[in-house]
ChimeraX commands (.cxc) that place a marker at each C-alpha (Angstrom):
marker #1 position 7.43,-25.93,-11.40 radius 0.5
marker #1 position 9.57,-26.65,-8.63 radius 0.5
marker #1 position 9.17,-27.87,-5.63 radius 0.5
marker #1 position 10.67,-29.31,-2.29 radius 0.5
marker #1 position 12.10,-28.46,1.05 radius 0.5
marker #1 position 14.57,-26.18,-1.36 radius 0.5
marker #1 position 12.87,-25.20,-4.41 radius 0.5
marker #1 position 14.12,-22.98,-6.90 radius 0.5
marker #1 position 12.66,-22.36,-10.28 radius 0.5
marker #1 position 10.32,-20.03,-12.30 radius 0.5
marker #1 position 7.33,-21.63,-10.42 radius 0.5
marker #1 position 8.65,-22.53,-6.86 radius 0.5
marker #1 position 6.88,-24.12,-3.98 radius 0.5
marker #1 position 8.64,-25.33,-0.74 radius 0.5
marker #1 position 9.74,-25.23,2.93 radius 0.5
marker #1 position 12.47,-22.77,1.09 radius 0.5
marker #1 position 10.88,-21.56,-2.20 radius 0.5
marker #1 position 12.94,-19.01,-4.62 radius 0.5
marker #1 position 11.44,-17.74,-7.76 radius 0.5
marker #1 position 9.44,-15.33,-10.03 radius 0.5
marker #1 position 6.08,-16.78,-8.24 radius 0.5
marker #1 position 7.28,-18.29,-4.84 radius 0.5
marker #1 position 5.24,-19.63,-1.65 radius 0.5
marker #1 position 6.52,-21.89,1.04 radius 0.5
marker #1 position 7.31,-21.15,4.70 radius 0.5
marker #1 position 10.34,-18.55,3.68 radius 0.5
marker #1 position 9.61,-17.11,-0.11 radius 0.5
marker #1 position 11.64,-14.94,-2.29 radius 0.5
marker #1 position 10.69,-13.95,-5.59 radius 0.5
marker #1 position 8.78,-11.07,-7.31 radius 0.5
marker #1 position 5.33,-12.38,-6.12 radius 0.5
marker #1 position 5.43,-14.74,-2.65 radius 0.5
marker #1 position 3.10,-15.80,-0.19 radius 0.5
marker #1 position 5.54,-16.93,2.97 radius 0.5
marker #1 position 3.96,-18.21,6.04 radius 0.5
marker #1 position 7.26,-17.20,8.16 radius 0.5
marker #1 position 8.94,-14.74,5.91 radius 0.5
marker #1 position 8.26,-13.19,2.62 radius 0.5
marker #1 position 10.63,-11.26,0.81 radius 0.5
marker #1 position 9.45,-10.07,-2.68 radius 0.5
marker #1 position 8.22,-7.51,-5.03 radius 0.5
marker #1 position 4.86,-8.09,-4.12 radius 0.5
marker #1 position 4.73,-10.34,-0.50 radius 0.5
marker #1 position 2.29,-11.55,2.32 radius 0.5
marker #1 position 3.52,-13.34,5.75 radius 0.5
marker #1 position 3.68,-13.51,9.17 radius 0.5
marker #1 position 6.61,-10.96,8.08 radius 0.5
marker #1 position 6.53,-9.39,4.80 radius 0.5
marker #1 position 9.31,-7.10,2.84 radius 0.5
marker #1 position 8.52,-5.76,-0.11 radius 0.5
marker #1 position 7.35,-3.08,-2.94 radius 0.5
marker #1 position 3.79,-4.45,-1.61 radius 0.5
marker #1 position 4.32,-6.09,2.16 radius 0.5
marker #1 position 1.30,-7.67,3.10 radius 0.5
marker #1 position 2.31,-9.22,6.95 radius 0.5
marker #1 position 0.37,-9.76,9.50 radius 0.5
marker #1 position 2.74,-9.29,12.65 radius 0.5
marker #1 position 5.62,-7.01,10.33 radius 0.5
marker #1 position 5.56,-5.10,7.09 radius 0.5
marker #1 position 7.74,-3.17,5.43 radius 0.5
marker #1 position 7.67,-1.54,1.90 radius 0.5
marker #1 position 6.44,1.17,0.08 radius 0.5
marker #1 position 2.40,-0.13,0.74 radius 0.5
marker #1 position 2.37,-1.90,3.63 radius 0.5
marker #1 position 0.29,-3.21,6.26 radius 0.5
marker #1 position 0.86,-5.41,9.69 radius 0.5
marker #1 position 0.70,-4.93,13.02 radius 0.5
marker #1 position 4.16,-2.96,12.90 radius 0.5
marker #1 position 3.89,-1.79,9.23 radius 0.5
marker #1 position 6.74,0.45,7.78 radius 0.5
marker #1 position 6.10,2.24,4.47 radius 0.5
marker #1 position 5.59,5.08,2.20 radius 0.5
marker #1 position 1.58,4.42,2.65 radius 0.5
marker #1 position 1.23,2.14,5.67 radius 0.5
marker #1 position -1.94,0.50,7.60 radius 0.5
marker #1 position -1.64,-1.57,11.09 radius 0.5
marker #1 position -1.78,-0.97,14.62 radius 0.5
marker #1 position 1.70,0.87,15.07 radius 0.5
marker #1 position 2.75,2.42,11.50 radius 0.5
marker #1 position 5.47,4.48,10.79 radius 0.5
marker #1 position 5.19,6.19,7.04 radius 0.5
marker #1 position 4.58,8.92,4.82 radius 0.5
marker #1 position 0.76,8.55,4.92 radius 0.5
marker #1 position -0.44,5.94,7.67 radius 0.5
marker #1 position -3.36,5.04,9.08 radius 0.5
marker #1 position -3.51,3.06,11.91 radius 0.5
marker #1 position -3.99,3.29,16.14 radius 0.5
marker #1 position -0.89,5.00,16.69 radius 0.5
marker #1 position 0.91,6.55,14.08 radius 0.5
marker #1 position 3.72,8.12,13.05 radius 0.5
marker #1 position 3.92,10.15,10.64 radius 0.5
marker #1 position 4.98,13.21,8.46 radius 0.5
marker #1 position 2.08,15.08,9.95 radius 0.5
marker #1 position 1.67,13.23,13.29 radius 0.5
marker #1 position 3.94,12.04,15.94 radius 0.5
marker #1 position 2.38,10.05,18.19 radius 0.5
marker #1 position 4.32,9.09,21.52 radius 0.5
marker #1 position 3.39,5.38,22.06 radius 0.5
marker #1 position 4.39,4.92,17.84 radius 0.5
marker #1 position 7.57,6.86,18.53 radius 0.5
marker #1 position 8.40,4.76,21.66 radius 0.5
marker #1 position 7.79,1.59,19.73 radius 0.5
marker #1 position 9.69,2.09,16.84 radius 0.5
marker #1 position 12.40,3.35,18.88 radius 0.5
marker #1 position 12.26,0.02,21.17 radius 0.5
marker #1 position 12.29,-1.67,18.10 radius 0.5
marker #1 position 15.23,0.02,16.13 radius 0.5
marker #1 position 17.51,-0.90,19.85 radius 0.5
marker #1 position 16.38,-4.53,19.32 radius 0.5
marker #1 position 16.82,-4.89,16.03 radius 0.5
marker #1 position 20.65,-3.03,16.57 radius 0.5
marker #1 position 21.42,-5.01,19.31 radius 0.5
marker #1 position 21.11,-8.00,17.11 radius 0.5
marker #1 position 23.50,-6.73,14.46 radius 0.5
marker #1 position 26.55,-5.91,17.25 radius 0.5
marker link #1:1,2 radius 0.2
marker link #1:2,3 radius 0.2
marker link #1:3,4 radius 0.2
marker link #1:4,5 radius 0.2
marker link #1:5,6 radius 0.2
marker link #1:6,7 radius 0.2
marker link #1:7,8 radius 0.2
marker link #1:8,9 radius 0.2
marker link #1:9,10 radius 0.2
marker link #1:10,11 radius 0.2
marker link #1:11,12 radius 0.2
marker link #1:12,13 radius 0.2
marker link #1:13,14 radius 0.2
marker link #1:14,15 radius 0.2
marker link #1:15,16 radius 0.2
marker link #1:16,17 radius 0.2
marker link #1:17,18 radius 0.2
marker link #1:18,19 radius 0.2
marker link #1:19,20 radius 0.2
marker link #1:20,21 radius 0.2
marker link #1:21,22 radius 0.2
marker link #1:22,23 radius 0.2
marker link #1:23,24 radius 0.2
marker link #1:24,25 radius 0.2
marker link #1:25,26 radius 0.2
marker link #1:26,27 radius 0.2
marker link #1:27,28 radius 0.2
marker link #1:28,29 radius 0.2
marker link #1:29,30 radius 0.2
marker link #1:30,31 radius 0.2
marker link #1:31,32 radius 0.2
marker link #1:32,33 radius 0.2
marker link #1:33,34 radius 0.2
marker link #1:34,35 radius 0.2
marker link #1:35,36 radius 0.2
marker link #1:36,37 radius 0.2
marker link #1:37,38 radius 0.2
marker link #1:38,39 radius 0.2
marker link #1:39,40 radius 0.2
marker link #1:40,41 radius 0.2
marker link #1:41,42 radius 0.2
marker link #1:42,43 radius 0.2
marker link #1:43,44 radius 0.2
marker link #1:44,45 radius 0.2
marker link #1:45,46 radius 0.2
marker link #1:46,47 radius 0.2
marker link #1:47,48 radius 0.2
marker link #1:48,49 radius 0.2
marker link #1:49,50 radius 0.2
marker link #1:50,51 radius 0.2
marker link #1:51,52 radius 0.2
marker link #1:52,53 radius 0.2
marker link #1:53,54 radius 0.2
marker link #1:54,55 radius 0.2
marker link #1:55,56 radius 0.2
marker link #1:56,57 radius 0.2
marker link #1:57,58 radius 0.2
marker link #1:58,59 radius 0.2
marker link #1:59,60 radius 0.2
marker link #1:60,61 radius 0.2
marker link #1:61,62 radius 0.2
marker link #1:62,63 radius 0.2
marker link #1:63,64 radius 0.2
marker link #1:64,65 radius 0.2
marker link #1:65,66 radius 0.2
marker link #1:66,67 radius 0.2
marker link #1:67,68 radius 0.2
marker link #1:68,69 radius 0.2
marker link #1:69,70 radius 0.2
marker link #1:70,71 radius 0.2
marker link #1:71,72 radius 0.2
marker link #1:72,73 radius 0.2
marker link #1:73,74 radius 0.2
marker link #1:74,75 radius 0.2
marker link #1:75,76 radius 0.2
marker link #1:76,77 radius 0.2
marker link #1:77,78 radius 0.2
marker link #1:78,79 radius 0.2
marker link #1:79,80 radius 0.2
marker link #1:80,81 radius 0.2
marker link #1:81,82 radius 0.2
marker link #1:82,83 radius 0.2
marker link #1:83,84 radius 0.2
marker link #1:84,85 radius 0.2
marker link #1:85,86 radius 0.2
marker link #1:86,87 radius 0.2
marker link #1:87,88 radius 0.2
marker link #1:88,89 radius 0.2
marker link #1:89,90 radius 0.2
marker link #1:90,91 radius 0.2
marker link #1:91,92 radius 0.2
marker link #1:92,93 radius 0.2
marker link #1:93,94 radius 0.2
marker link #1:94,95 radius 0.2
marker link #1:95,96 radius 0.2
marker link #1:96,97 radius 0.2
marker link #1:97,98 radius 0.2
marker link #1:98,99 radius 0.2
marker link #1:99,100 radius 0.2
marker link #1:100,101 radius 0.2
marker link #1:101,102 radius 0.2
marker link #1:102,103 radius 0.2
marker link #1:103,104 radius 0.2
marker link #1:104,105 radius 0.2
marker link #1:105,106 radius 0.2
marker link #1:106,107 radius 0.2
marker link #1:107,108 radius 0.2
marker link #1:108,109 radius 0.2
marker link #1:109,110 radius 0.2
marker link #1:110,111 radius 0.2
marker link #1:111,112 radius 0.2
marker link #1:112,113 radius 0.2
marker link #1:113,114 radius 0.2
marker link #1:114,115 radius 0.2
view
């Protein structure tokens, strides 16, 4: 097991941690619990990416839940996916404009970070 402000290692656990089973405030691995960030196969945070994105403010993955969750199956308050539920969705069978307007708002921050 590792562990430290930068652990990496099969077992890690840290203010960075990196590994198959990861937790720390920013976690990347296959399974991770991050309290910031989470980036895994299967992930919870205050931000989550992952095959299985557990985050409580953002999610994104194929399951997914958060209060923006993005995702093949999604649950949170806005939710764009496949098959959602949540208060305002969008959907393949529902469009709803406050979800649209949010995700849109979203995608122009999120763009105007990257020029």
């Amino acid at each position: 097991m590792a562990k430290g402000i930068f652990a990496l290692g099969r077992i890690a656990v840290g203010v960075v941690a990196v590994g198959q089973a990861a937790a720390g405030l920013v976690a990347f691995g296959q399974a991770g619990v991050g309290l910031l960030f989470c980036l895994a196969q299967a992930c919870a945070g205050l931000i989550a990416f992952g095959q299985l994105a557990v985050g409580v403010h953002f999610g994104a993955g194929q399951v997914a839940t958060g209060t923006t969750a993005l995702g093949q199956f999604a649950v949170g308050k806005y939710v764009l996916a496949q098959l959602g539920a949540g208060q305002y969705l969008w959907t393949t069978q529902h469009s709803d404009p406050v979800a649209v307007q949010h995700f849109h708002e979203l995608w122009v921050r999120i763009s105007s970070l990257l020029h």
